[in-house]
Residue frames relative to the residue before (quaternion, step in Angstrom):
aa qw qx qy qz dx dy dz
X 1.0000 0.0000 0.0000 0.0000 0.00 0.00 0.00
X 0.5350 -0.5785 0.5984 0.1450 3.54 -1.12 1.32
X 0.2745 0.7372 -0.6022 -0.1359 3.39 -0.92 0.14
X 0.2009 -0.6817 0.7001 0.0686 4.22 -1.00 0.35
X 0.2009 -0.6024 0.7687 0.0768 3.23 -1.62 0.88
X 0.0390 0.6856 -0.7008 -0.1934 3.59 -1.05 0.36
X 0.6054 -0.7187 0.2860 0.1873 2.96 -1.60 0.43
X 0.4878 0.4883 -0.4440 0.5714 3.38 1.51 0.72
X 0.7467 0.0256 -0.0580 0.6622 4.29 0.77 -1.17
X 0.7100 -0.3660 0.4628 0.3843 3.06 -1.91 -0.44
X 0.1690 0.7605 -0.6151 -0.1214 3.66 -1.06 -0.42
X 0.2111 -0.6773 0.7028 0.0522 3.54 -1.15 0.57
X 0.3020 -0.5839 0.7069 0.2610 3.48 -1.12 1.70
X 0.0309 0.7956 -0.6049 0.0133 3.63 -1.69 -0.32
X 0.2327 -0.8337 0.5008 0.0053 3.52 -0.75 0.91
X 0.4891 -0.6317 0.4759 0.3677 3.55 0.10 1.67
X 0.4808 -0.5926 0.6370 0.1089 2.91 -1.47 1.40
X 0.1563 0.7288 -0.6632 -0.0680 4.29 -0.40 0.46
X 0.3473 0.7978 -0.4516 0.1974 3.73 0.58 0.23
X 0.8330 0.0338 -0.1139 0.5404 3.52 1.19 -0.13
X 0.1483 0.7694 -0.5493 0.2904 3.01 1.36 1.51
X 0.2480 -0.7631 0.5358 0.2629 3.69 -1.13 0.23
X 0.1236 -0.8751 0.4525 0.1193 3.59 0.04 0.51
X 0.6817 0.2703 -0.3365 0.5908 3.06 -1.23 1.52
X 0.8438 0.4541 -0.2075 0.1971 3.42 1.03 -0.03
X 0.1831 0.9737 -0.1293 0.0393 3.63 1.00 0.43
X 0.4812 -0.5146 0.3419 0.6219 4.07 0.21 0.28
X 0.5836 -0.3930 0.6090 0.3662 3.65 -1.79 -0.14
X 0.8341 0.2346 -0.0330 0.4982 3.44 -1.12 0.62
X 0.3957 0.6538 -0.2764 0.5827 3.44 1.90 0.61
X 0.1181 -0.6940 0.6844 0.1900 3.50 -0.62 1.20
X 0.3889 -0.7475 0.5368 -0.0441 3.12 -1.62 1.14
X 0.1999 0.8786 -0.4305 0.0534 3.75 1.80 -0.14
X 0.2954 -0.8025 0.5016 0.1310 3.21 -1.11 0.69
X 0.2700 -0.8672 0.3992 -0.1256 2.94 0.47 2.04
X 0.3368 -0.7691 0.4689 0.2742 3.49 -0.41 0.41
X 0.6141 -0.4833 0.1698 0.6004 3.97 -0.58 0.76
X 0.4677 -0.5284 0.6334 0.3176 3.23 -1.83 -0.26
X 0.2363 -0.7243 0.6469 0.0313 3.45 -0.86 1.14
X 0.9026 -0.1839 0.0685 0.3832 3.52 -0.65 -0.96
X 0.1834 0.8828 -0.4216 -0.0962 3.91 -0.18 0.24
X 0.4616 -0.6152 0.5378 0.3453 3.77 -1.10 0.54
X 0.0351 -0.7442 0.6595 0.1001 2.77 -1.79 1.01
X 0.0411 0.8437 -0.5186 0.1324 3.67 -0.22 1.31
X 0.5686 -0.2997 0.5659 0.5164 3.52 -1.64 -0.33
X 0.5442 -0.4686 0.6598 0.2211 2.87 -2.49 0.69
X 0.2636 -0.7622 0.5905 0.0298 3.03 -1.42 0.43
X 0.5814 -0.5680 0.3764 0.4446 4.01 -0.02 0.18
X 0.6553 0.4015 -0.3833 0.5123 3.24 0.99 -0.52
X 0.5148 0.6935 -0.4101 0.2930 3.40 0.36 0.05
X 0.4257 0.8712 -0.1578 0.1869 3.08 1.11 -1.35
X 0.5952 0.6173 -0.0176 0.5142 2.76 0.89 -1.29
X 0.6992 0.3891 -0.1375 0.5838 3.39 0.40 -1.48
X 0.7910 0.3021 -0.3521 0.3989 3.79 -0.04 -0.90
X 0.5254 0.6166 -0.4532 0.3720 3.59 0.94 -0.16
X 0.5852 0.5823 -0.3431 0.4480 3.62 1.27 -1.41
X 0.7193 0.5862 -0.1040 0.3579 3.66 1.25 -1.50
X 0.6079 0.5884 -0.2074 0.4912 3.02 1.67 -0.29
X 0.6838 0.5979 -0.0047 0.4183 2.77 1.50 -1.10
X 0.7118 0.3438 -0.2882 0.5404 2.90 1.60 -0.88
X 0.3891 0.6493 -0.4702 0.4537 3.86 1.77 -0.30
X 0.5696 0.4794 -0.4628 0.4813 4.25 0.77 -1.48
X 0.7835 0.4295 -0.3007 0.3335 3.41 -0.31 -1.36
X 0.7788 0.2794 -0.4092 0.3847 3.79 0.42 -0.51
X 0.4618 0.6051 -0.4155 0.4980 3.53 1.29 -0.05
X 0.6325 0.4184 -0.3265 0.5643 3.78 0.58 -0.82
X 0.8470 0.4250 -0.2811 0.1515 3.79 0.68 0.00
X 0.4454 0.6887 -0.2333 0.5225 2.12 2.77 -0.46
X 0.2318 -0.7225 0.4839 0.4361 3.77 1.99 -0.77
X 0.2601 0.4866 -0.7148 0.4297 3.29 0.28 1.69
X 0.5210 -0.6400 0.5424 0.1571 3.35 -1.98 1.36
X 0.5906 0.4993 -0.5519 0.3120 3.93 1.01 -0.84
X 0.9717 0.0405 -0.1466 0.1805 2.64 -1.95 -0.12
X 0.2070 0.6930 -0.5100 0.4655 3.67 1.20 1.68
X 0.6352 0.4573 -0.3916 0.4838 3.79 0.80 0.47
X 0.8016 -0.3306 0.2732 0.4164 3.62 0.47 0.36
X 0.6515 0.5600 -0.1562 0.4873 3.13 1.28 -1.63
X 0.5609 -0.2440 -0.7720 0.1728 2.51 -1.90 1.84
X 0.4238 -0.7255 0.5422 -0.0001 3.65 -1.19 1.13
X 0.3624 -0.6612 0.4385 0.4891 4.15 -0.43 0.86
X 0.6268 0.4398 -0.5442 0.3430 3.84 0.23 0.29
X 0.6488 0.4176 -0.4838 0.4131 3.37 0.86 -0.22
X 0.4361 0.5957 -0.4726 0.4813 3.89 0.81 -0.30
X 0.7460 0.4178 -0.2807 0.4361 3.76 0.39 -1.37
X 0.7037 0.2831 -0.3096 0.5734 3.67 0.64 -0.50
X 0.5451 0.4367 -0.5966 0.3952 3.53 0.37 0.94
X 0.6084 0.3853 -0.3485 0.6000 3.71 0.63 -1.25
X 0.8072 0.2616 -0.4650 0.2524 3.93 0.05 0.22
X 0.5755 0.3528 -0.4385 0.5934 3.41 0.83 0.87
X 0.5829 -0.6559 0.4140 0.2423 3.51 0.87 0.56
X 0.4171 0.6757 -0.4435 0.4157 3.72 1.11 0.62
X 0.3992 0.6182 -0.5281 0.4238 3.83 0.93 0.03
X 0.1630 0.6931 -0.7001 -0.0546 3.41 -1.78 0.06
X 0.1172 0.7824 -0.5903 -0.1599 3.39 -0.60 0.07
X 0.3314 -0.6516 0.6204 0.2839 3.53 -1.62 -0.05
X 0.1476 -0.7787 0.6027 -0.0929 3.34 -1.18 0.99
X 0.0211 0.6003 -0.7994 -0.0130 3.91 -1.35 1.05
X 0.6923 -0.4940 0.4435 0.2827 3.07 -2.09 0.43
X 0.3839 -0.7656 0.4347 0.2785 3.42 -0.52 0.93
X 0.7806 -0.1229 0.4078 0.4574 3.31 -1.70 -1.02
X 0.7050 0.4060 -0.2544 0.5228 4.24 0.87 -0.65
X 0.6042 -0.3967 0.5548 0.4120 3.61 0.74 -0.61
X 0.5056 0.5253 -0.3910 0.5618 3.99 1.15 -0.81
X 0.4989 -0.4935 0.6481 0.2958 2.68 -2.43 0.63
X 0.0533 -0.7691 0.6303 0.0914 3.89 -0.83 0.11
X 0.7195 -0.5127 0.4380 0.1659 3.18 -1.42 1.07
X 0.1915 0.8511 -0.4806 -0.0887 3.67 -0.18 0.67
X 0.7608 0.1353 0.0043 0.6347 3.33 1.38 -0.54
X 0.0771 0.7558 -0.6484 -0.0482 4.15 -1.00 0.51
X 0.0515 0.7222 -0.6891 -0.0308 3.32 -1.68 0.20
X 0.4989 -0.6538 0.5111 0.2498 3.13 -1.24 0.26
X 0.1598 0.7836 -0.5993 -0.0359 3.84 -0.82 0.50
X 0.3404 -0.7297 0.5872 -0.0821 2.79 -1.14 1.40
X 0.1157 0.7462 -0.6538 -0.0479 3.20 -1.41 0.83
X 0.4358 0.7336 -0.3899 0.3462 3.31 0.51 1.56
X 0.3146 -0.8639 0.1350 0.3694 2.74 2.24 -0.60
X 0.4702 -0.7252 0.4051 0.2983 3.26 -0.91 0.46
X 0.4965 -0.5967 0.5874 0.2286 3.66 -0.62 0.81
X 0.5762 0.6056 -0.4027 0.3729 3.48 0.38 -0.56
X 0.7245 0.4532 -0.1244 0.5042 3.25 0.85 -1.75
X 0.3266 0.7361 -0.4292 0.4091 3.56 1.06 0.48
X 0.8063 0.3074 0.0386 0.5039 3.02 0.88 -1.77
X 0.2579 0.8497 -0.4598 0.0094 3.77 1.29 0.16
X 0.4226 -0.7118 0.5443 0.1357 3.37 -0.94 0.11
X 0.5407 0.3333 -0.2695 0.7238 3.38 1.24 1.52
X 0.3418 -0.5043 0.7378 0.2906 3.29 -1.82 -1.20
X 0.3395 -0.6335 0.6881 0.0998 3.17 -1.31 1.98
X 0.7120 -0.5483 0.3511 0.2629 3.29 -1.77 0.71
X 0.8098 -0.1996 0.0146 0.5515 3.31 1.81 -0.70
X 0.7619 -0.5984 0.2217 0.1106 3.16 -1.37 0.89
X 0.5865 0.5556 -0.3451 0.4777 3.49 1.85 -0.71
X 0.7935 -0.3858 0.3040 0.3594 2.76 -1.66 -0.73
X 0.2117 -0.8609 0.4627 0.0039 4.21 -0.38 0.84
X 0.2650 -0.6909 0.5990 0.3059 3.69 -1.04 0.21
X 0.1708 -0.8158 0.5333 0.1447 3.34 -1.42 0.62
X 0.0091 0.7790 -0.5725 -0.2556 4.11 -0.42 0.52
X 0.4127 -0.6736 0.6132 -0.0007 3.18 -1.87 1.16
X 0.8190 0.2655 0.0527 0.5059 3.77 -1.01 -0.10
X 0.2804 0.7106 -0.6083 0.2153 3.73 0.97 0.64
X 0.1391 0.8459 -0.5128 0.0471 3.23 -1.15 0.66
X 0.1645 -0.8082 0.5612 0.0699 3.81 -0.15 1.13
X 0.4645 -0.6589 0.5541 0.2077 3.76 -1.65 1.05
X 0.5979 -0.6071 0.4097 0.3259 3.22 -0.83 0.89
X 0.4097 0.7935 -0.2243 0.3902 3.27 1.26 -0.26
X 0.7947 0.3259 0.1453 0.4910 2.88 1.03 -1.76
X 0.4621 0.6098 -0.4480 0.4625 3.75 1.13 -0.74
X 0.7429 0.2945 -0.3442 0.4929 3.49 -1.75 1.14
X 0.5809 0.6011 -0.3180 0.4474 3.98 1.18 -0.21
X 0.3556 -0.7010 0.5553 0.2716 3.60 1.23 -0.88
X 0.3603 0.6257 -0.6270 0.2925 3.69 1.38 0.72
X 0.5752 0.4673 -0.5633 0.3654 3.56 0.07 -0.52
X 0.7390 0.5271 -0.2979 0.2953 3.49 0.20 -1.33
X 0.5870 0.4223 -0.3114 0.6166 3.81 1.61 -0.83
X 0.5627 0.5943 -0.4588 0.3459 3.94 0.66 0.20
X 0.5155 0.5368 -0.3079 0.5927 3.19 1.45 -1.29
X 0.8117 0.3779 -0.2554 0.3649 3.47 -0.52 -1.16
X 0.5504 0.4179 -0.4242 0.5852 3.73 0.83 0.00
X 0.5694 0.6403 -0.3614 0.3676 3.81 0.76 -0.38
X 0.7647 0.3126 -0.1002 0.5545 2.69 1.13 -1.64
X 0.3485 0.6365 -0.5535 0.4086 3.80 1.09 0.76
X 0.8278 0.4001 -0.1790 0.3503 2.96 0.46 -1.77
X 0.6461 0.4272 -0.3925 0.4961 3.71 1.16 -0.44
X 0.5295 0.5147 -0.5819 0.3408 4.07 0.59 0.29
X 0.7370 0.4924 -0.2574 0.3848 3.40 1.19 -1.24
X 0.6224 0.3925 -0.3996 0.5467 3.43 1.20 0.58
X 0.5744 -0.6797 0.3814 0.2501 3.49 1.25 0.50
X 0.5475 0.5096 -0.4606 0.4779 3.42 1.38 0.69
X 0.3744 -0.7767 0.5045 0.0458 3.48 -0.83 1.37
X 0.7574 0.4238 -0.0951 0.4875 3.56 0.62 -0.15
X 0.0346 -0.7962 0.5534 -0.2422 3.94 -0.43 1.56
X 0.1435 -0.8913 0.3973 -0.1646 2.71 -0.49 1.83
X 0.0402 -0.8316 0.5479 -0.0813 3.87 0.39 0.63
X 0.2202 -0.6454 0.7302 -0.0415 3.55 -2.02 0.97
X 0.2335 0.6925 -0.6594 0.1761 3.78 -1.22 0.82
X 0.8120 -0.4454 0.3414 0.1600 2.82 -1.41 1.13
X 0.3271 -0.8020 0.3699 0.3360 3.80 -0.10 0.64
X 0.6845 0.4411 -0.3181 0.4855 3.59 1.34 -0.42
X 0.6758 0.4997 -0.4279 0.3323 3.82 1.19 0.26
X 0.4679 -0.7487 0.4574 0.1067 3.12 0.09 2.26
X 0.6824 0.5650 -0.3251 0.3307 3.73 0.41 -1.00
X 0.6269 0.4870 -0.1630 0.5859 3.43 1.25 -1.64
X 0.6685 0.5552 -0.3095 0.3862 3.73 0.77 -0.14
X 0.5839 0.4974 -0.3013 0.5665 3.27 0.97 -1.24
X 0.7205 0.4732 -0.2983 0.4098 3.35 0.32 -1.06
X 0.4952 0.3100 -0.4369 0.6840 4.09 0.71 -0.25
X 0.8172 0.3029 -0.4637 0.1594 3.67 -0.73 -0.28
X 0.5935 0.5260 -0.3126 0.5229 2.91 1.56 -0.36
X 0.6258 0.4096 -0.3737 0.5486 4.07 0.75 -0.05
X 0.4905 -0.7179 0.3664 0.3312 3.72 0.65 0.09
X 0.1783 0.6203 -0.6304 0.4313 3.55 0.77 1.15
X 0.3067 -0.5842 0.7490 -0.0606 2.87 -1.89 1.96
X 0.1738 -0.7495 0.5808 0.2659 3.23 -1.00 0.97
X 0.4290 -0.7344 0.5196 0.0816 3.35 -1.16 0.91
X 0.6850 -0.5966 0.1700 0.3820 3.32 1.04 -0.24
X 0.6526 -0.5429 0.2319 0.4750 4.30 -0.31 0.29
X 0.3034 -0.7796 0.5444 -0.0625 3.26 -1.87 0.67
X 0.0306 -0.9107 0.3494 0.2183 3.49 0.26 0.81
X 0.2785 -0.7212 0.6196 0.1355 4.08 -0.86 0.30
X 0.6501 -0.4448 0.3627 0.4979 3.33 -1.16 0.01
X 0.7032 0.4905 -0.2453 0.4524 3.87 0.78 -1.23
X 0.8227 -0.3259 0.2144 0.4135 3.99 1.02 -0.28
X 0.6369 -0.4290 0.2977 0.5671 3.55 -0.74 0.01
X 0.0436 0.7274 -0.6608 -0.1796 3.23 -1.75 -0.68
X 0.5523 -0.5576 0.5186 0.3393 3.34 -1.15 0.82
X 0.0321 -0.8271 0.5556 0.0791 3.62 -1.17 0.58
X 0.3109 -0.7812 0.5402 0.0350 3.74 -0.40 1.36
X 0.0281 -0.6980 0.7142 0.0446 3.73 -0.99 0.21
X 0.1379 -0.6549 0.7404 -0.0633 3.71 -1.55 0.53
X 0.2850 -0.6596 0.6909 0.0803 3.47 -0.83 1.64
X 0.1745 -0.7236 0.6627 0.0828 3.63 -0.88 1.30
């Protein structure tokens, strides 16, 4: 792994992770694009200009989730105010490669948080541990990009930034019918600890000693 500081955010070169891609295989109602490998991508903070982009990216996460006949995010919810109150506590991230222009382009964004989640207060089980933990919200990959292993290089940039703050433990929540967001905790070694509730419903909740 490449890494670069710049001198305004962070950024993390990176090389799509295809090591535990299945090929030929994909949900129903799954775009399947035949993308060419993933070579190099940025991982940085959002920026306002972004916006835009992660809304399109959200959107296209609602719509294949509404097709796969998962229930998360089919209520409205993530919302541009929740985007805005991420880039303002500084929880945005997104990952970016150089598009079709020569531009970098938005391919994937989430929120990480190290402030915790009140939710997990109230869990409905027993978390793996007791200190202090990072959490990512709002994960979301362009259709563009699915089959690249960006989600998976999102996590793992997650869990970059929470070693170098000395916090050992990464905690994550997803809908029980969104098969995709599953495989992917089981396959990054997240234990699921048990369920969480939100305003919109439970959720399964997973932790990963880092």
């Amino acid at each position: 792994m490449q890494t670069r500081r710049h001198p305004a955010i962070f950024s993390y070169l990176c090389t799509g992770d295809r090591s535990a891609q299945q090929p030929g295989r994909h949900l129903p109602g799954m775009p399947n694009p035949q993308t060419p490998p993933m070579e190099q991508t940025l991982f940085r903070s959002a920026t306002p200009a972004d916006v835009p982009r992660i809304l399109q990216i959200i959107r296209q996460a609602q719509r294949r989730m509404a097709a796969a006949g998962s229930l998360q995010w089919q209520d409205g919810y993530p919302a541009p105010g929740n985007i805005d109150d991420d880039l303002k506590h500084r929880y945005g991230h997104v990952i970016t490669r150089e598009g079709a222009s020569g531009e970098p382009t938005v391919i994937a964004y989430g929120a990480i948080v190290f402030d915790g989640e009140p939710a997990y207060e109230a869990l409905d089980g027993a978390w793996l541990t007791r200190g202090d933990y990072v959490v990512v919200h709002r994960l979301a990959v362009a259709d563009e990009a699915l089959g690249n292993g960006i989600g998976r290089e999102f996590l793992k940039q997650t869990e970059q930034l929470a070693r170098e703050r000395g916090i050992r433990a990464f905690r994550i929540d997803t809908n029980f019918d969104n098969r995709r967001m599953l495989r992917i905790l089981a396959q990054t070694g997240f234990v699921r600890c048990g369920k969480v509730v939100y305003r919109s419903g439970e959720r399964e909740a997973f932790e990963k000693l880092l």
